[in-house]
C-alpha positions as a Python dict, from the first residue, in 0.01 Angstrom:
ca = {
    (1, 'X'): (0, 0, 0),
    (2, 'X'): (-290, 28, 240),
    (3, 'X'): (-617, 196, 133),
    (4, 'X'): (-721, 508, 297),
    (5, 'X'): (-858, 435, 691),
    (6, 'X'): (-757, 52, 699),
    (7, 'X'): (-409, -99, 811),
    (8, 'X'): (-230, -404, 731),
    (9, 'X'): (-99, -630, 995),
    (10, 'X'): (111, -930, 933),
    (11, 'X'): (29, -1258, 1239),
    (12, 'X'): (380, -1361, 1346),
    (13, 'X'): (273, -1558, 1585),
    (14, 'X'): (-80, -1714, 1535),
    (15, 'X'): (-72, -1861, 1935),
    (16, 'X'): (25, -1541, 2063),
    (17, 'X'): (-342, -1433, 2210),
    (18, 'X'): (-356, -1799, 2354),
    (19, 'X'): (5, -1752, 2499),
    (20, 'X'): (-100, -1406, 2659),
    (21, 'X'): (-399, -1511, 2868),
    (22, 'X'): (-217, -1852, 2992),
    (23, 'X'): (-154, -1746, 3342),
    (24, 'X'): (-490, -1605, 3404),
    (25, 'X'): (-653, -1985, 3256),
    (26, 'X'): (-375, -2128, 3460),
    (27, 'X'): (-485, -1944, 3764),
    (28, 'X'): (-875, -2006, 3703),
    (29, 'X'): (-794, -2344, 3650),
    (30, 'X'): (-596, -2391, 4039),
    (31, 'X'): (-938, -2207, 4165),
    (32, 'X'): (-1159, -2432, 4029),
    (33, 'X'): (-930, -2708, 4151),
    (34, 'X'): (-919, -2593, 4495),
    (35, 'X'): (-1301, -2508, 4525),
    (36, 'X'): (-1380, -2873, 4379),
    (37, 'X'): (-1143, -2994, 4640),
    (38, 'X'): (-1325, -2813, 4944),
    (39, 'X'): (-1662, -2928, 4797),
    (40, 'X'): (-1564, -3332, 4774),
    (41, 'X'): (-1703, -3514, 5027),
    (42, 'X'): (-1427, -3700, 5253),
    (43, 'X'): (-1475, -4062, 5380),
    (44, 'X'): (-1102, -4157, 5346),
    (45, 'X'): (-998, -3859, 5192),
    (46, 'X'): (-857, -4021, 4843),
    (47, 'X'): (-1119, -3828, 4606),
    (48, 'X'): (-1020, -3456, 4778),
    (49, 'X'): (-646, -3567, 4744),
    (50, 'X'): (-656, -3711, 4370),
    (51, 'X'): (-797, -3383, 4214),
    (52, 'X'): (-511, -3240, 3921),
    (53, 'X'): (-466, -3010, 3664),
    (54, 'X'): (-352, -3117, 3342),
    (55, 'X'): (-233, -2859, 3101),
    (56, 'X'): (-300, -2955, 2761),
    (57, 'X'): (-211, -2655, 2541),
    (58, 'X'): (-151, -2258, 2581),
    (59, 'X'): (-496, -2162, 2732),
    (60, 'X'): (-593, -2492, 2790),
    (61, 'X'): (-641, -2654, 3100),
    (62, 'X'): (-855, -2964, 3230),
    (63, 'X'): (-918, -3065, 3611),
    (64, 'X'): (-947, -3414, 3648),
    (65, 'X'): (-909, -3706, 3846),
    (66, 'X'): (-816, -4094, 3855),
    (67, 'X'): (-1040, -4200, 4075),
    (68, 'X'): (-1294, -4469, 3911),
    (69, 'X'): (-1573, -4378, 4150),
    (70, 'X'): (-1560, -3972, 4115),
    (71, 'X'): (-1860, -4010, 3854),
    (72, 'X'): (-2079, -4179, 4117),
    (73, 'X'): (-2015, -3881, 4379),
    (74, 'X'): (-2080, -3617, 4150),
    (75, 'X'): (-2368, -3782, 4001),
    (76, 'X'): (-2484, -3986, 4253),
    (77, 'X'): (-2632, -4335, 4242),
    (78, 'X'): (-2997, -4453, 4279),
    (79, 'X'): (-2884, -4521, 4674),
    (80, 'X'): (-2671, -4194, 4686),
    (81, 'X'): (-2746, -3806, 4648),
    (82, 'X'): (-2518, -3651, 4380),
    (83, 'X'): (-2220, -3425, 4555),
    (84, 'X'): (-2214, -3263, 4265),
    (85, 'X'): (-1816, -3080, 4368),
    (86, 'X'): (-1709, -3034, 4007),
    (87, 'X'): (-2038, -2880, 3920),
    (88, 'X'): (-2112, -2644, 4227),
    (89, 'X'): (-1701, -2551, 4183),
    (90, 'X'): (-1787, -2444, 3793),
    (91, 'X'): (-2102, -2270, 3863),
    (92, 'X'): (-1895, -2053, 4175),
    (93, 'X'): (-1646, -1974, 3875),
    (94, 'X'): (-1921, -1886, 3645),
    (95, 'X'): (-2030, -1657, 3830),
    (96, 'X'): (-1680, -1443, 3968),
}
């Protein structure tokens, strides 16, 4: 029996708060893609193009890419300025 003023609840479902915000992370995650797609610089276009989201568990999203040289254009090089797209893209979500 509960004590006076408290309540017992019983977790059926221990991934049920993950489960519930899903689509908004799976939304937020396609935003981020896009604006990290509009921020890549385009020589041949194969950077902007390779950008994907990989779910990897309710609530749990990554956008990546498998392009070996999308460290040096985010970070730059001693010969190149940093584009910084992935950065720029998470500060714009940051701040929504």
């Amino acid at each position: 029996m509960a004590s006076a003023g408290r309540a017992r609840f019983r977790v059926t479902d221990r991934r049920a708060p993950r489960k519930a915000v899903d689509p908004d992370i799976a939304r937020r995650a396609d935003r981020l893609r896009d604006d990290t797609v509009a921020g890549t610089p385009r020589l041949t276009g194969r950077l902007a193009s390779s950008w994907h989201i990989e779910r990897t568990g309710d609530a749990d999203y990554r956008v990546t890419t498998d392009v070996e040289y999308a460290r040096y254009v985010e970070f730059g090089t001693r010969d190149t300025r940093a584009a910084a797209m992935v950065g720029r893209a998470l500060a714009r979500a940051r701040s929504r």
